[in-house]
VMD Tcl script that draws the C-alpha trace (Angstrom):
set ca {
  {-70.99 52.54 34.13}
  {-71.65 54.98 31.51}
  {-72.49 53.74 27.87}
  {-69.79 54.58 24.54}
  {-70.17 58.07 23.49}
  {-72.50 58.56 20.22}
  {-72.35 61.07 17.67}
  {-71.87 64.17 19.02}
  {-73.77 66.96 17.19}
  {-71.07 68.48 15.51}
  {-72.14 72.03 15.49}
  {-68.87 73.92 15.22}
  {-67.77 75.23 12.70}
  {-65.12 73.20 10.36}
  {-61.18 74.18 11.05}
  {-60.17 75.91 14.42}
  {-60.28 79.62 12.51}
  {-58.29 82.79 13.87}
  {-58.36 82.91 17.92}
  {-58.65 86.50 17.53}
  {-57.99 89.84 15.65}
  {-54.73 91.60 15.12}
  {-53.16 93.12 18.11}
  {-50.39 95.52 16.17}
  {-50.38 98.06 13.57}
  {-50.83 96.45 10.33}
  {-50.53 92.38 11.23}
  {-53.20 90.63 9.12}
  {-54.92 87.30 10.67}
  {-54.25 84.38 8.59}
  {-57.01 82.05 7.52}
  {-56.54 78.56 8.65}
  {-58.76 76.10 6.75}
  {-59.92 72.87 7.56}
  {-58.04 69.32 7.09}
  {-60.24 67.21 4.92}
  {-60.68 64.06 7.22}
  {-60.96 60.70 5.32}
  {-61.79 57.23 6.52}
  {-58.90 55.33 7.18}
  {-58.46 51.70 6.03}
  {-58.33 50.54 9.43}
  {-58.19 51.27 13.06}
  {-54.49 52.26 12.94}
  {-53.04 54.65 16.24}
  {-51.38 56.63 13.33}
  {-54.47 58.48 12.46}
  {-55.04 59.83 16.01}
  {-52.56 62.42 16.54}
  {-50.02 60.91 19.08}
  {-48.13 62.85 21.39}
  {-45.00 62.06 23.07}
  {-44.41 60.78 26.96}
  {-43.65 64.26 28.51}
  {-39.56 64.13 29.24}
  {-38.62 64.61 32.62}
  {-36.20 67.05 33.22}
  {-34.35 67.49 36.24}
  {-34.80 70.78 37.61}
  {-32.75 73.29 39.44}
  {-35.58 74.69 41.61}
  {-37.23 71.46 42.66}
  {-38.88 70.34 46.23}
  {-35.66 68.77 47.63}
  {-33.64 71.48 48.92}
  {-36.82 73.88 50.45}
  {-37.81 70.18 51.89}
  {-34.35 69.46 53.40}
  {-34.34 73.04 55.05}
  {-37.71 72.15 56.72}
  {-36.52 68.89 58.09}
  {-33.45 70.37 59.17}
  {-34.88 73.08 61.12}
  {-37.39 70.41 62.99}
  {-34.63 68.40 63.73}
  {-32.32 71.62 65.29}
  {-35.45 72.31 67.05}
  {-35.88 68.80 68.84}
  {-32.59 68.81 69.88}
  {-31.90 72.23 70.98}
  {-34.61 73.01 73.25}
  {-34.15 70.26 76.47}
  {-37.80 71.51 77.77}
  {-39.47 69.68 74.61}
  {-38.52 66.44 76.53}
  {-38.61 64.96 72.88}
  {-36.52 61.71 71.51}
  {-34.33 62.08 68.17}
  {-37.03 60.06 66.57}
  {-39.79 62.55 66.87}
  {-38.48 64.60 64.55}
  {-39.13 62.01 61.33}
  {-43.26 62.46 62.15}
  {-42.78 65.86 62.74}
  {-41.11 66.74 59.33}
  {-43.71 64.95 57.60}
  {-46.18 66.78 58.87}
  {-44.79 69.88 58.43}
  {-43.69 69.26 54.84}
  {-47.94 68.38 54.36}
  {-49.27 71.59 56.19}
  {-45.83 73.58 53.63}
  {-47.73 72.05 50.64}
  {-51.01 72.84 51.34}
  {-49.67 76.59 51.53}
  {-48.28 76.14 48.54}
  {-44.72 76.74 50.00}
  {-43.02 74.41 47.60}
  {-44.27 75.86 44.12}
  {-41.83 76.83 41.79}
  {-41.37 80.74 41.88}
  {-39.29 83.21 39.70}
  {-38.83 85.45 42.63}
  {-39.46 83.31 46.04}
  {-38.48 85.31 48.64}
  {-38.31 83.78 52.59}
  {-39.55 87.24 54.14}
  {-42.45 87.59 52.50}
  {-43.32 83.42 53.35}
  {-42.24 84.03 56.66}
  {-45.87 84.21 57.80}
  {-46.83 81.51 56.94}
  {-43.61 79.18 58.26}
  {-44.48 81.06 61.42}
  {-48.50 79.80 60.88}
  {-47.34 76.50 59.99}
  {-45.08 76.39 62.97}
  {-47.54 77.22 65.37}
  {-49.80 74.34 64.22}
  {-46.83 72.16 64.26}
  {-45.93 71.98 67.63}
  {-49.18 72.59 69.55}
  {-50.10 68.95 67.34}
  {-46.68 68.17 68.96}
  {-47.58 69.40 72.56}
  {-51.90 68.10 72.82}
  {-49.55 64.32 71.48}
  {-47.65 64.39 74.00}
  {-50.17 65.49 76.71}
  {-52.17 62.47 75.47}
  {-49.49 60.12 75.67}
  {-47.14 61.45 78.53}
  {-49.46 63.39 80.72}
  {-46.25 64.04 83.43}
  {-44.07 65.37 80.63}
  {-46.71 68.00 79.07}
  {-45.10 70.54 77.37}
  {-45.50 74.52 79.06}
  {-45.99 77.51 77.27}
  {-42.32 78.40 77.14}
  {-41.52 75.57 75.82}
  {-43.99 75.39 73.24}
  {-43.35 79.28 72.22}
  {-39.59 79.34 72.18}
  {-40.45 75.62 69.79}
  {-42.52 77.90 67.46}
  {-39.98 80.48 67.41}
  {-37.10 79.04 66.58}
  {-38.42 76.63 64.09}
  {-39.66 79.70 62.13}
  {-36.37 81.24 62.06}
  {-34.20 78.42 61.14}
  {-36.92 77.33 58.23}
  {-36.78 80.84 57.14}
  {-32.82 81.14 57.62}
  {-32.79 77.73 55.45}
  {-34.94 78.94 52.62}
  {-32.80 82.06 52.42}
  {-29.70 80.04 52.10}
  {-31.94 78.12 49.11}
  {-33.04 80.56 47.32}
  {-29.50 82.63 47.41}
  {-27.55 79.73 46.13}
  {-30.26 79.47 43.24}
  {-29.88 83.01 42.47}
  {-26.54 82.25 41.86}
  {-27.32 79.17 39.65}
  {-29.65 81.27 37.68}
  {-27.42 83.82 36.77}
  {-24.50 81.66 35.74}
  {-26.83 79.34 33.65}
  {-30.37 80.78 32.41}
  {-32.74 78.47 30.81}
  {-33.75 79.03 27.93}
  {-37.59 80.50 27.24}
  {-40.28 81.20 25.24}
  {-43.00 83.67 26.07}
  {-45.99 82.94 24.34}
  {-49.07 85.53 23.94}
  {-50.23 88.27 21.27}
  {-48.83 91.57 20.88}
  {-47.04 93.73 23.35}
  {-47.76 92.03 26.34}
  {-45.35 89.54 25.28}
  {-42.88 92.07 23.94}
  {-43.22 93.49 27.94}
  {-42.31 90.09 29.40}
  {-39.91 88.78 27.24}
  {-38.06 92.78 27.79}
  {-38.23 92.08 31.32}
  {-36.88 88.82 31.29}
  {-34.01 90.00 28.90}
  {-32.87 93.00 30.95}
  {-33.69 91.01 34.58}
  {-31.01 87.82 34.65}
  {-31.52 87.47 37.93}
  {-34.91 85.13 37.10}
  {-32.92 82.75 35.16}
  {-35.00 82.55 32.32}
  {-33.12 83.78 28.59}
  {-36.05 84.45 25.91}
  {-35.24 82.42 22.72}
  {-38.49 83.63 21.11}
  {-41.58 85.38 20.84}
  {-44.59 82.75 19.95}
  {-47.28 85.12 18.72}
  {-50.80 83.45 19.34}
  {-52.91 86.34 17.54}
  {-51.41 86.79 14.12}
  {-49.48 84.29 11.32}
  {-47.09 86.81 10.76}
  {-43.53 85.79 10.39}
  {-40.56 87.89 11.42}
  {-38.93 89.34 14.46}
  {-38.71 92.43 16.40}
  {-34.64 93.03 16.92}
  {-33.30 90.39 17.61}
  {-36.29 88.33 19.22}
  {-37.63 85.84 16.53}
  {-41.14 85.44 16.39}
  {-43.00 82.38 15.58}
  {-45.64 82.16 13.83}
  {-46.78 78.32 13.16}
  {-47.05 75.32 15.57}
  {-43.71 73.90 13.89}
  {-41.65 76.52 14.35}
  {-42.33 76.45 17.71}
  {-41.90 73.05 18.12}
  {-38.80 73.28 16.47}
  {-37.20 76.59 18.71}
  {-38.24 73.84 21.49}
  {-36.45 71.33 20.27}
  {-33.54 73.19 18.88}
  {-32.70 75.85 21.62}
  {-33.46 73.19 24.46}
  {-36.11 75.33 25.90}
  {-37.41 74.45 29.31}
  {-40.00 76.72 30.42}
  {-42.75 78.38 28.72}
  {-44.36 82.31 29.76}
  {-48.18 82.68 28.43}
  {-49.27 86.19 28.91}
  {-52.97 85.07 28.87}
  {-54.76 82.03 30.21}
  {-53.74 78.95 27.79}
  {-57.55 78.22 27.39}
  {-57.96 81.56 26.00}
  {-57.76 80.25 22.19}
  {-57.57 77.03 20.68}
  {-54.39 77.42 19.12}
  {-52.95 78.83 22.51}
  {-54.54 75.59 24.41}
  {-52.57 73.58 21.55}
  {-49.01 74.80 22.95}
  {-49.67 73.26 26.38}
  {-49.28 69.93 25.22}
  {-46.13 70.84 23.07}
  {-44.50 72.82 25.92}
  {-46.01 69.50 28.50}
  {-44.63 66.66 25.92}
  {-40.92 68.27 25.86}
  {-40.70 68.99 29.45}
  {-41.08 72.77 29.32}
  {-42.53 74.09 32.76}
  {-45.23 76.51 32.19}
  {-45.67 80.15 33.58}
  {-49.06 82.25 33.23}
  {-47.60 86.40 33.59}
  {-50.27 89.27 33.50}
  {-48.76 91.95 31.17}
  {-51.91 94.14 31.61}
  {-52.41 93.89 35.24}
  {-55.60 92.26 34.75}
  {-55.69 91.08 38.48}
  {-54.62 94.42 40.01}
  {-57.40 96.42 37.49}
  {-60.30 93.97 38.42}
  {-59.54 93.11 42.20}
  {-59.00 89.56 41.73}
  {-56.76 87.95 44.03}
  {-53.35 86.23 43.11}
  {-52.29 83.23 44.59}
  {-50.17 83.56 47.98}
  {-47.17 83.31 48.40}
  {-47.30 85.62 45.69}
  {-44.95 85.55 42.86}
  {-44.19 88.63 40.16}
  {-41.92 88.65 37.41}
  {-40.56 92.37 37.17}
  {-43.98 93.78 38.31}
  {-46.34 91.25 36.44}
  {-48.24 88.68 38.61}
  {-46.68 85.18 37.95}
  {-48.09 81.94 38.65}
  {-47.25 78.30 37.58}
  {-49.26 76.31 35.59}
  {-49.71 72.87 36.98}
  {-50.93 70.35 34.80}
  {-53.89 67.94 37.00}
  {-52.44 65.72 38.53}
  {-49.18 67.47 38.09}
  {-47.64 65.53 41.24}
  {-46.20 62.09 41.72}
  {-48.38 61.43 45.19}
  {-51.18 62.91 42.98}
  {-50.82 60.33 40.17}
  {-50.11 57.65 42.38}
  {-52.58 58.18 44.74}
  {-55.29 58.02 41.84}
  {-53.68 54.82 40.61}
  {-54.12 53.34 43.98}
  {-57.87 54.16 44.32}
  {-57.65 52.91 40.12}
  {-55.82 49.46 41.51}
  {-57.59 48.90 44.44}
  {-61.45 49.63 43.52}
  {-61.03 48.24 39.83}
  {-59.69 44.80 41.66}
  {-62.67 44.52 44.01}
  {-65.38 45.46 41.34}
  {-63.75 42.84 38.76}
  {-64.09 40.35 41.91}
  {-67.68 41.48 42.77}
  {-68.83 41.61 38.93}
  {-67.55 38.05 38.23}
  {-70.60 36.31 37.86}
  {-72.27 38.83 36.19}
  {-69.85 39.27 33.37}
  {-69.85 35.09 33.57}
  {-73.81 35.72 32.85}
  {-72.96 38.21 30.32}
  {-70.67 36.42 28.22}
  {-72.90 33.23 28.33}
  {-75.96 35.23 26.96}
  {-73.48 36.31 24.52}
  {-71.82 33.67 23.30}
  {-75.80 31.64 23.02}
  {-77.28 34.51 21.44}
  {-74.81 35.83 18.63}
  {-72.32 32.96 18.63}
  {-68.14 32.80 18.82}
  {-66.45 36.07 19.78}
  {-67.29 37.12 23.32}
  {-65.08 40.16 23.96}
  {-64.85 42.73 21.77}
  {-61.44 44.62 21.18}
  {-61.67 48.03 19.76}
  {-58.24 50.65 19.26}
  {-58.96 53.53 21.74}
  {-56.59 56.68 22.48}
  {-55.15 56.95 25.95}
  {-53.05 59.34 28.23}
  {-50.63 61.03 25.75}
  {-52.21 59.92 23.08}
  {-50.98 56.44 23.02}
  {-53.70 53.10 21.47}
  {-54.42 50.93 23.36}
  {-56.70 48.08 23.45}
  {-60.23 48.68 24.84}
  {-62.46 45.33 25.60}
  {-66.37 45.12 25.54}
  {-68.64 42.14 25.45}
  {-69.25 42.08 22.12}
  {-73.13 43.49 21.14}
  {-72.78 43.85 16.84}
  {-70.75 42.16 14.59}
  {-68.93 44.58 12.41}
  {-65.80 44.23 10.30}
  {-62.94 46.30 11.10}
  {-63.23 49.55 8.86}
  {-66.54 49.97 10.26}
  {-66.04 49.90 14.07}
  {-63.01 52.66 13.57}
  {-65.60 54.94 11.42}
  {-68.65 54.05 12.40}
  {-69.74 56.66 14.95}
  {-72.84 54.50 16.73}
  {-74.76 51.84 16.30}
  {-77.47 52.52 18.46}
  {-80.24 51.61 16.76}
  {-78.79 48.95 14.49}
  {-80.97 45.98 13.68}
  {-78.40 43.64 13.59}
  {-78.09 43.96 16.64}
  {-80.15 41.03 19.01}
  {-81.85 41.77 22.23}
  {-79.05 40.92 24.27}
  {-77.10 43.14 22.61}
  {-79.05 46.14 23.18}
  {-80.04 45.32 26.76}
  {-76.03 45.19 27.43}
  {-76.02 48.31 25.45}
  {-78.39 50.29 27.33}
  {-77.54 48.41 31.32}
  {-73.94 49.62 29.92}
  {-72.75 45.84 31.11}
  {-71.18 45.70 27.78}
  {-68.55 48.00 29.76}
  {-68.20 45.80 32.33}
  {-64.92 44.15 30.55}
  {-62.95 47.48 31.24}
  {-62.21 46.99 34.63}
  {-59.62 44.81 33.41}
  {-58.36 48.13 31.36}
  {-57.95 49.75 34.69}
  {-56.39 46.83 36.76}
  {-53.81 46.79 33.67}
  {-53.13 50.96 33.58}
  {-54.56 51.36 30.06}
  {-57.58 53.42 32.19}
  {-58.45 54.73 34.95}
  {-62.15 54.39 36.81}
  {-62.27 58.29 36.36}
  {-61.30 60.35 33.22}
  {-62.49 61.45 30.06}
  {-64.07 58.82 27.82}
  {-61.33 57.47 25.33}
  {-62.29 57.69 21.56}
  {-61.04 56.07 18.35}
  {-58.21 57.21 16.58}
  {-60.48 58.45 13.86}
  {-62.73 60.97 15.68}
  {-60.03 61.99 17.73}
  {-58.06 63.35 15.18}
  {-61.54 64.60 13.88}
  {-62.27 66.00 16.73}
  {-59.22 67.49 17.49}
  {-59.24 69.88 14.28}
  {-62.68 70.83 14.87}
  {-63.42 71.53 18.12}
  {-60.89 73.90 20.68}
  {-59.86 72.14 23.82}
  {-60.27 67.97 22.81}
  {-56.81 67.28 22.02}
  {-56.45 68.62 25.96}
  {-58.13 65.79 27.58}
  {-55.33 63.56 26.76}
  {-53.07 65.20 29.63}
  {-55.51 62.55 31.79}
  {-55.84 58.73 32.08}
  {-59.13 58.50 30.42}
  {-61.70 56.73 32.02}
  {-65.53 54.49 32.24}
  {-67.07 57.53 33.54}
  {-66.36 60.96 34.35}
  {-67.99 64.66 34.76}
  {-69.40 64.49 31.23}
  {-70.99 61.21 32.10}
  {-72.95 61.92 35.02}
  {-74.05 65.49 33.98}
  {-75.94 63.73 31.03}
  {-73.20 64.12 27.77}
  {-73.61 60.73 26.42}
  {-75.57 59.88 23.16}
  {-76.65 62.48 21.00}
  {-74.57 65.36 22.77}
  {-72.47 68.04 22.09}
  {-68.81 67.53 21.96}
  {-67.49 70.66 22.48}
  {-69.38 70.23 25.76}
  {-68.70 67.22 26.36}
  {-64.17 68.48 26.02}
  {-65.40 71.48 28.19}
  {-66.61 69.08 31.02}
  {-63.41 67.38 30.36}
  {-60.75 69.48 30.79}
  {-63.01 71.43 33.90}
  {-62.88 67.70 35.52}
  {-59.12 67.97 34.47}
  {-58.15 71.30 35.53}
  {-59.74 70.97 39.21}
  {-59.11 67.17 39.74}
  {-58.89 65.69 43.41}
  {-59.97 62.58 45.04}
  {-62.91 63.28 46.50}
  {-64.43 64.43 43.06}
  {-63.39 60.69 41.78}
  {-64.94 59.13 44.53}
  {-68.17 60.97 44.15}
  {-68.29 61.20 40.19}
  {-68.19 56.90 41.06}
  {-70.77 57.44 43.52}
  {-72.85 59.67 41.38}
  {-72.44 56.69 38.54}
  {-73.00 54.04 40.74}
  {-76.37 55.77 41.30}
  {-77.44 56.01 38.01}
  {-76.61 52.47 37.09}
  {-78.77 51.03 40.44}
  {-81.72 53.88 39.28}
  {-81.68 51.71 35.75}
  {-81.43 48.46 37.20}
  {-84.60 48.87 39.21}
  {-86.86 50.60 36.47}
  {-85.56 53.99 37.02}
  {-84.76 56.90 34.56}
}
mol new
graphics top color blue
foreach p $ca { graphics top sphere $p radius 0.5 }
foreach p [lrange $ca 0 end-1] q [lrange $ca 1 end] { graphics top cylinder $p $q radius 0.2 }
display resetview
């Protein structure tokens, strides 16, 4: 368990400042200054900066149709090729598997020009691997009805060409769709980079997206260039979103670039909006970095979606299984220690076992966090109060829950319920988030994730008396590179730490 975090040396600077200097002719940066922050009269959500639950928009270039194509050609394939010596049935496993090896290519992203040719490699890859898992099955099961090379060949072969055929039908019809009914878009980067892509995009119908609006990230200059608006402040963006229904959003730089162009994810995220990164400059091609295959290009300029972590359904639900499963076990195992815990409690400082405290969650919604209570405090002073390590109020068993962190030990009911998650960046009050959040770049990101008892933060020592611009930066890398075998082993790593204090340890 990791222990609540403590005040953070605050050593940036006060207000987020200009991300940069001017990138045209005579555009002035504009000074942003700091909101005063002021106690608030209690632990109310409304002083945290809530953000919507992202909408979810049904999209025209989703999973389903390149999926049905797959299972359509595995299914042609079983049946039209007698020396398989398959049943019907076979081809149910056989599609999953092939839609898992697709999406580990990545042969189900979203693209702006997909093209089956150039992924016609890798169906034929994917094929391959398909049906010699197929063949050393059926040699296992069915030695007398092994499959030859012929068969296995003209298997690999055909598949390839009717999943390739398929995806060509797809991608044709939503050419079509694209032209008749462009989405509306905003690019979003400084200068003429995003002039360049929101041109191309404008004179290139064909990818379906219609530019709305230039939001400048560089400057505070208001105005427009023709008959492209540009935005200058976070509300006129938010209301172009709103207004011209815009569903997908074209950065010409990294979003983590700046803080104000890390701020726009989450708009763009809570409204729906599907995110594009384009490289105006040609960054990749100039340096020799490599671009993720298939690749994607949007009138010459590398294009790649921006997934938020975990950006999937399986993804999410998968991590609220392990959540579900472990949280229920550990509450099970821990029973008679928290029973232990709550009797010291309750004999050493009296009534009031559990402590309930107002902590931000996943999109910014309170929610109610639960401790074993180790200080008594009145309300205003828990919500402002950044520690009380320390404290002389508080008894011994107070501080010995305090620094065991079986104070925390209450949580696991959080996670059983879905307010947390075992894994995720360490929820805050309302107060310092909204602090934090105007002060340092990158915190109000960390909300895009279930927060968590311990994360990547945690375990690399950012507790206490740390930074908390590091401690967002550990965050959002834990964030932007999740994956269930870094849960399980920033739990393991934990798990050690605790056991290392339990028996004398550092």
């Amino acid at each position: 368990m990791t222990m609540d975090s403590a005040p953070a040396r605050h050593t940036g600077q006060g207000g987020t400042g200009p991300s940069g200097g001017s990138t045209g002719t005579g555009t002035t940066a504009v000074r942003r200054s700091v909101t005063a922050i002021h106690p608030p009269r209690g632990p109310k959500a409304e002083q945290a900066r809530q953000a919507v639950r992202p909408q979810r928009v049904r999209r025209r270039d989703g999973v389903l149709p390149p999926l049905t194509a797959d299972a359509l050609a595995v299914a042609v394939t079983t049946a039209a090729l007698p020396g398989l010596h398959l049943p019907a049935e076979a081809a149910v496993p056989a599609a999953a598997v092939l839609a898992a090896l697709h999406a580990q290519a990545g042969l189900y992203r979203p693209r702006l020009a997909p093209s089956a040719l150039l992924e016609l490699p890798a169906l034929a890859g994917r094929a391959a691997v398909l049906w010699c898992a197929a063949a050393a099955v059926v040699a296992a099961a069915a030695p007398g009805q092994a499959l030859d090379w012929g068969a296995l060949l003209g298997a690999a072969a055909l598949q390839t060409v009717l999943a390739c055929a398929g995806r060509g039908l797809v991608n044709q019809f939503r050419r079509r769709v694209r032209l008749r009914r462009p989405a509306s878009a905003l690019v979003v980067g400084p200068g003429a980079g995003a002039g360049a892509v929101a041109a191309a995009l404008h004179g290139r119908p064909e990818y379906g997206l219609r530019p709305v609006g230039l939001a400048d990230t560089a400057t505070g200059s208001e105005g427009g260039s023709g008959a492209m608006p540009v935005l200058a402040t976070h509300e006129d963006i938010r209301r172009a979103v709103i207004q011209n229904s815009v569903r997908h959003a074209v950065f010409t730089r990294p979003p983590e670039a700046d803080e104000r162009t890390a701020s726009l994810v989450r708009l763009f995220h809570d409204h729906g909006c599907r995110l594009w990164l384009a490289d105006p400059a040609g960054t990749a091609k100039v340096t020799g970095m490599r671009v993720a295959q298939p690749a994607d290009h949007l009138w010459g300029h590398a294009v790649q979606p921006l997934l938020p972590r975990p950006a999937r359904p399986l993804e999410r639900f998968a991590k609220r299984a392990l959540d579900s499963v472990l949280a229920s076990a550990a509450l099970l195992a821990a029973a008679p220690v928290m029973g232990a815990c709550a009797l010291a409690v309750r004999v050493s400082d009296g009534p009031g076992v559990i402590f309930r405290q107002e902590r931000v969650g996943l999109y910014g919604r309170p929610f109610t966090l639960l401790k074993f209570r180790t200080l008594s405090a009145d309300a205003h002073e828990s919500a402002t109060r950044w520690t009380v390590a320390g404290d002389r109020r508080m008894s011994p068993i107070g501080s010995f829950l305090r620094k065991s962190s079986l104070d925390e030990l209450p949580q696991l009911w959080n996670v059983v319920r879905g307010d947390m998650s075992l894994v995720g960046p360490r929820p805050e009050r309302p107060f310092f988030v909204a602090k934090f959040s105007t002060v340092h770049p990158g915190y109000e990101a960390r909300h895009r994730m279930p927060v968590g008892i311990t994360g990547l933060a945690q375990i690399n020592g950012l507790r206490g008396d740390t930074s908390i611009e590091d401690r967002a930066r550990f965050d959002n890398h834990y964030i932007d590179t999740w994956s269930l075998w870094q849960d399980l082993w920033i739990l393991a790593r934990t798990a050690a730490s605790f056991f290392r204090f339990r028996l004398g340890g550092s």
